[in-house]
TIVEXPA-323900 format. One line per 8 residues: for each residue x, y, z of N, C-alpha, C, O. Coordinates in steps of 0.1 Angstrom, whole numbers. Atoms other than C-alpha are relative to their C-alpha. Layout:
<sites>
X:Y:Z:X:Y:Z:X:Y:Z:X:Y:Z | ...;
</sites>
This chain:
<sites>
8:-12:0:0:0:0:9:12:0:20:13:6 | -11:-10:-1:11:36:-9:0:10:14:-10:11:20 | 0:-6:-8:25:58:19:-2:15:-2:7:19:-9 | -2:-11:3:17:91:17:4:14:11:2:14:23 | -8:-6:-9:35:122:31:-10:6:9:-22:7:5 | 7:-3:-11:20:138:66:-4:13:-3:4:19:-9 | -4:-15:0:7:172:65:-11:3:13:-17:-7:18 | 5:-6:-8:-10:194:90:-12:-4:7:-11:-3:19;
12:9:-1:-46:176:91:3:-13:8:-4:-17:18 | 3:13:-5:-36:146:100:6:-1:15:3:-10:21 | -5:-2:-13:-19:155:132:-12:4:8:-18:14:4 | 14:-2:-6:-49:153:157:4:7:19:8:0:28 | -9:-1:-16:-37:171:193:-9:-8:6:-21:-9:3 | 5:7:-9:-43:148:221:-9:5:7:-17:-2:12 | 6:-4:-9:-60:173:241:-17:4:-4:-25:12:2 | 14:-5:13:-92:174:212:-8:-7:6:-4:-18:5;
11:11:-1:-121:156:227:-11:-1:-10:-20:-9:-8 | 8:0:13:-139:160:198:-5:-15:-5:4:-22:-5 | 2:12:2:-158:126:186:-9:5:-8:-15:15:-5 | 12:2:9:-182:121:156:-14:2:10:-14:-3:21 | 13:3:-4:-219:128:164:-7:-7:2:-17:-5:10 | 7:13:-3:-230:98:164:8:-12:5:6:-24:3 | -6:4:-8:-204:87:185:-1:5:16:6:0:25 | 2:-12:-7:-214:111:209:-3:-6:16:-8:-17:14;
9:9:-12:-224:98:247:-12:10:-2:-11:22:-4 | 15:-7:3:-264:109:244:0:12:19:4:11:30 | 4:-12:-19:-273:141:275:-7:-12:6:-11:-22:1 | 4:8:-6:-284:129:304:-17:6:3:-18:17:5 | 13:-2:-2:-323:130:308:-5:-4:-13:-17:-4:-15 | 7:2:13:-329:121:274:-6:-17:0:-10:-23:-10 | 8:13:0:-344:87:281:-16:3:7:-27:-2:6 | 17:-2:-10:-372:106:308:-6:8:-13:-18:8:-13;
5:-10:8:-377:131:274:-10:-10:-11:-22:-9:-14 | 8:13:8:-388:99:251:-8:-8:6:-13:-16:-1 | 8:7:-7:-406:84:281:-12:8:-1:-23:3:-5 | 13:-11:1:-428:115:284:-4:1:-12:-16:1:-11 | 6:4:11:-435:113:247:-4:-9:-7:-6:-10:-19 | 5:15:8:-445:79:244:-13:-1:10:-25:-5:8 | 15:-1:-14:-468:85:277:-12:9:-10:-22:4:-16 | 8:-8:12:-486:112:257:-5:-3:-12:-17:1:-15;
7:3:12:-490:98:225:-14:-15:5:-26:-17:4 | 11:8:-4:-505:68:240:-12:4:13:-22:-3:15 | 14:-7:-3:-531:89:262:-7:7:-8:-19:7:-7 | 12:-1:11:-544:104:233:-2:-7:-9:-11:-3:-17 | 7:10:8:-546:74:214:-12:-7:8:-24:-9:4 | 13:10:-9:-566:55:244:-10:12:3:-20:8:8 | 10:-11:-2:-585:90:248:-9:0:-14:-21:-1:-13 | 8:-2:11:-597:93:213:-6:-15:-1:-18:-16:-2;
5:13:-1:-600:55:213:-17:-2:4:-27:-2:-3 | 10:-1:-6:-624:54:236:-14:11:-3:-26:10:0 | 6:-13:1:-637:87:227:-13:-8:-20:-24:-7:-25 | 9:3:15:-646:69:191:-12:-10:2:-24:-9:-2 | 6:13:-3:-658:36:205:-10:6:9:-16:-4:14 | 12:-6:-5:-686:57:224:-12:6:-10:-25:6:-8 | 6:-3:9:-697:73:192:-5:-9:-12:-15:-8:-19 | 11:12:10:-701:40:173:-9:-6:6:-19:-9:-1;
10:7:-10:-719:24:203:-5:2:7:-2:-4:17 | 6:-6:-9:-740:41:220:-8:-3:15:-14:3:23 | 8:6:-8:-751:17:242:13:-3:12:10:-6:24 | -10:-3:-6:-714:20:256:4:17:6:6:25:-4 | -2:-8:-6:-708:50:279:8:1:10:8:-7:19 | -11:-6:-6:-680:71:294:-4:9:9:-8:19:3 | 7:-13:-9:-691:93:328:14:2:6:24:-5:9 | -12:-3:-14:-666:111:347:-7:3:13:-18:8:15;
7:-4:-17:-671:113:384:0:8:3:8:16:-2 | 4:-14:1:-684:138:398:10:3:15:9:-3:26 | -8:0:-10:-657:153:422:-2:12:9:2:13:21 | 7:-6:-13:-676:180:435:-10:-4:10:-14:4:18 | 8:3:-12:-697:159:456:-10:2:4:-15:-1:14 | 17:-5:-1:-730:174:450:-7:-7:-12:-2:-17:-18 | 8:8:9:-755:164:426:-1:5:-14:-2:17:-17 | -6:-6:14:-749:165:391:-15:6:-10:-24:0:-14;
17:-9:3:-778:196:377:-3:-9:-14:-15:-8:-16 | 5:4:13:-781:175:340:-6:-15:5:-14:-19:-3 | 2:11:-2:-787:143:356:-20:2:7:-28:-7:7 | 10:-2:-7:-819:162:377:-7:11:-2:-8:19:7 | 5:-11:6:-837:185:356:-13:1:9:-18:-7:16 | 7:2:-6:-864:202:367:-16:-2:-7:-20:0:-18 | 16:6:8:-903:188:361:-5:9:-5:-1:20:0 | 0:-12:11:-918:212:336:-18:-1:8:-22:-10:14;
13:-8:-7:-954:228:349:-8:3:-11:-20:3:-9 | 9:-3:7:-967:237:317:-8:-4:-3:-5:-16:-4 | 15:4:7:-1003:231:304:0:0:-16:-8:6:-23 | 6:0:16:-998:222:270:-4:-15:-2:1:-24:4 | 11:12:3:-1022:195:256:11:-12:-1:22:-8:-4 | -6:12:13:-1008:159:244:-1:-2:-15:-10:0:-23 | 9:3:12:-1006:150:214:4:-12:-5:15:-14:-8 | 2:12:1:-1017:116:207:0:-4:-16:0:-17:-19;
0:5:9:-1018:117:171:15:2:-9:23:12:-9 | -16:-8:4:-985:116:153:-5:4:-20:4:6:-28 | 1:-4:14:-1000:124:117:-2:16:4:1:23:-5 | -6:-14:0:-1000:160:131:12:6:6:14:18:8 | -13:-9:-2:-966:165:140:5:4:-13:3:-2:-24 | 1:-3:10:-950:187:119:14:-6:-8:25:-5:-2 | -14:9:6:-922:166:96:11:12:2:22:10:8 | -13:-8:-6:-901:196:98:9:-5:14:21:-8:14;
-8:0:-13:-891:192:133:6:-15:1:13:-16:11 | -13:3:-2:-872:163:127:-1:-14:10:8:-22:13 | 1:8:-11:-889:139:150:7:-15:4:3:-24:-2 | 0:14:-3:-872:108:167:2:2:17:3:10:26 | 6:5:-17:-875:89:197:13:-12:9:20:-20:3 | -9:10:-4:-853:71:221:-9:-4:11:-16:4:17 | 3:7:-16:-863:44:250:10:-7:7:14:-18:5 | -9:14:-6:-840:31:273:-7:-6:15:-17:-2:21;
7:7:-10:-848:9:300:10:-1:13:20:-7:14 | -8:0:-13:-841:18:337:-3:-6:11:-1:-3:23 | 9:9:-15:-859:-5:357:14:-10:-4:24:-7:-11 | -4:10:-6:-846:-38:367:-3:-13:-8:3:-24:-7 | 4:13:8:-866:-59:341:7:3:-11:9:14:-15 | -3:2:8:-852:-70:315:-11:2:-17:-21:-5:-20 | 10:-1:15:-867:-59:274:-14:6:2:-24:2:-4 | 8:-14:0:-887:-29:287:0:9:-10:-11:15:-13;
-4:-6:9:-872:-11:263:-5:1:-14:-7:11:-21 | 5:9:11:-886:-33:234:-18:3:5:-27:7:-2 | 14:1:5:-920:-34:247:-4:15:4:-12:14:-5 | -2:-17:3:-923:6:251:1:3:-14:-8:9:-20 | -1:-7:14:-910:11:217:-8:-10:-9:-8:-7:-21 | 7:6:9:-932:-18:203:-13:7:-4:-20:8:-14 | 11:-6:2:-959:1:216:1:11:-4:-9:14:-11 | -2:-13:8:-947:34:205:0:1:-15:-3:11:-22;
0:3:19:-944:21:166:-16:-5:-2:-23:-2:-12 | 17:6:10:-981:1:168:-4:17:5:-4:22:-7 | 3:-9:1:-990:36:178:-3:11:-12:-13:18:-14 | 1:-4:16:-980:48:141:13:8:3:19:9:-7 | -11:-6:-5:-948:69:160:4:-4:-6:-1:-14:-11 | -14:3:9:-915:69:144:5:-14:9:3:-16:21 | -9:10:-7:-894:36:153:6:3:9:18:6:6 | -14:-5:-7:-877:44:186:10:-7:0:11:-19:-2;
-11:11:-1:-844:37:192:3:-7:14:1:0:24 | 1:3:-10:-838:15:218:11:-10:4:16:-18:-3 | -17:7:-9:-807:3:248:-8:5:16:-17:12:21 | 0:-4:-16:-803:-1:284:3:13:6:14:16:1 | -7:-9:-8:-796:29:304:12:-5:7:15:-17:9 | -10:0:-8:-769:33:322:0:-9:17:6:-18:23 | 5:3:-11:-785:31:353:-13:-8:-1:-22:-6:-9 | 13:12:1:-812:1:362:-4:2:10:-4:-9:14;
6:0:-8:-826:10:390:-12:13:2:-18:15:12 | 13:-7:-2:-853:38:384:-15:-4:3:-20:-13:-4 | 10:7:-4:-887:36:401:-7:8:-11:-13:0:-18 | 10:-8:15:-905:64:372:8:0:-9:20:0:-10 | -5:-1:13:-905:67:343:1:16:-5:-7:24:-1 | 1:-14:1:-897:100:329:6:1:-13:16:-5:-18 | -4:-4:19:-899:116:290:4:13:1:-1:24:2 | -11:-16:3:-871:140:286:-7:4:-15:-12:-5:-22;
0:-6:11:-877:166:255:12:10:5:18:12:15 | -16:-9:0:-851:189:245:-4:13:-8:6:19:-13 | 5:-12:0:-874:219:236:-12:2:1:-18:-9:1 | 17:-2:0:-910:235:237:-9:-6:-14:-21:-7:-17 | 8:5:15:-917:222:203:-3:-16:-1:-11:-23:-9 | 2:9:0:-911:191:216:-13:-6:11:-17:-18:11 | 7:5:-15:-936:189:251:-10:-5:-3:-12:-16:3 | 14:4:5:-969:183:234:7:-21:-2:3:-31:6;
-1:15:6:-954:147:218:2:-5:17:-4:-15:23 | -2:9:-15:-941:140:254:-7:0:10:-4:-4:22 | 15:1:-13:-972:143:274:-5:-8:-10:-9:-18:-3 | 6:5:6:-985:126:243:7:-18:2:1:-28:0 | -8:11:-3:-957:99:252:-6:-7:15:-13:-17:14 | 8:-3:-12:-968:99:290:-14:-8:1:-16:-16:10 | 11:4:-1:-1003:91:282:1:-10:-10:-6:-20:-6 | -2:19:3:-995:59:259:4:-7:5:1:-17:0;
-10:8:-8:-975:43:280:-7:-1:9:-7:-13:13 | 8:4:-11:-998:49:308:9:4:14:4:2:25 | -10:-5:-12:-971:61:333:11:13:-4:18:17:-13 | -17:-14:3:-944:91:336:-3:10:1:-15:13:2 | 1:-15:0:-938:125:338:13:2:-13:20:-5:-20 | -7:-8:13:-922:150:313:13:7:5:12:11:16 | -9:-12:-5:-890:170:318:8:4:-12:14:-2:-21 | -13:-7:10:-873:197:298:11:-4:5:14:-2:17;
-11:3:-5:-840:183:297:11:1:-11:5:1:-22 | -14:-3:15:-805:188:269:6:-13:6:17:-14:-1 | -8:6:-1:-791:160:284:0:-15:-8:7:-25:-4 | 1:10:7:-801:135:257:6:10:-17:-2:17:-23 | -1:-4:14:-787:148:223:-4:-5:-11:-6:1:-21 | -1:7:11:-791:119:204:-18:-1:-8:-20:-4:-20 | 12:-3:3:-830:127:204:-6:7:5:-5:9:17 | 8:-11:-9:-854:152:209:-9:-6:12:-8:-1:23;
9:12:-7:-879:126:226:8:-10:9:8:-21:4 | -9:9:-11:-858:108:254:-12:-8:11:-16:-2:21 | 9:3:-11:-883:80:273:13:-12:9:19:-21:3 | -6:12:-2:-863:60:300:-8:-3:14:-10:4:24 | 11:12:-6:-888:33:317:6:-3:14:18:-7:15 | -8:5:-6:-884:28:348:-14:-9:12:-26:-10:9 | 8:14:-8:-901:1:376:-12:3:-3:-17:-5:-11 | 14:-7:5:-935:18:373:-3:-7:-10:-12:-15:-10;
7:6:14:-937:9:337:-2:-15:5:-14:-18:5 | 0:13:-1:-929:-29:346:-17:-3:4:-27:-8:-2 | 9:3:-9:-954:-30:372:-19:4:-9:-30:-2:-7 | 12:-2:11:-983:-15:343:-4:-9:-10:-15:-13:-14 | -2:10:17:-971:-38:314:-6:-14:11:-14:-22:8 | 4:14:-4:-975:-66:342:13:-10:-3:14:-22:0 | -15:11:-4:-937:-76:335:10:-1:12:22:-5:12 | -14:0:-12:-920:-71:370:-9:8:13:-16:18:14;
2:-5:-13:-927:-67:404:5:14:1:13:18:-7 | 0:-17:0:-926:-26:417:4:-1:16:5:9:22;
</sites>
């Protein structure tokens, strides 16, 4: 092999600590810096996760607890007083408004839900949609609406069913018409002890 003569460059002084970049020893903290961004990405993957898997299933639900210790005001609306009629026929609602219906079932029996919205369809009503509540232990039944346009159908709800009260409430979005059954109904239909 050829030798070639020395010049200036190639003399390295001993006292250079200098090393390639990617010879480098890494800072110190830089393993807690990649720890904290692997924590992070994976809380907002299991946040939206979950966040999605609530929006395809509605029959799956996410509450946070309540850490003020008092009573949560959407969960306990208050009972509505007005005097407006029922209305028992659904060929005069007006198609504009959009109407649909949900029933969940908050009693204790089982496929309340089903026979509420069977009777709400032979009625000629829209199909409701229908799941468990959350909660299974309610003794009334109570038909949330989610504006004044809606109260007439839900007194009209009320008096087919044969049990319940009405309450303005927003805490149903998924429908203006929110009925969730609770022991009362059983004890009417003749499916469950009260």
């Amino acid at each position: 092999m050829a030798n070639f003569p020395q010049d200036p460059f190639d003399v390295v002084p001993a006292d250079l600590s200098r090393v390639g970049a990617h010879r480098a020893p890494r800072p110190r903290g830089r393993g807690w810096i990649m720890f904290a961004w692997a924590a992070l990405a994976t809380g907002v993957l299991v946040i939206g996760g979950l966040y999605g898997l609530s929006r395809v299933n509605p029959s799956i639900s996410f509450e946070l607890p309540n850490f003020g210790g008092g009573e949560d005001p959407v969960a306990q609306p208050s009972p509505s007083t007005s005097s407006v009629p029922p209305v028992t026929d659904p060929t005069t609602v007006d198609p504009a408004l959009g109407l649909s219906i949900s029933v969940f079932n908050g009693s204790s029996v089982d496929g309340l839900q089903d026979t509420a919205g069977d009777a709400i369809l032979a009625a000629g009503w829209p199909d409701p949609a229908r799941a468990n509540s959350t909660a299974r232990d309610e003794t009334e039944t109570v038909v949330y609406y989610s504006s004044a346009a809606f109260e007439g159908i839900a007194r009209g709800m009320v008096q087919l069913l044969g049990v319940g009260t009405v309450q303005l409430s927003d805490a149903f979005p998924g429908a203006p018409v929110t009925i969730v059954v609770g022991q009362d109904y059983a004890t009417v239909t003749g499916a469950g002890g009260g």
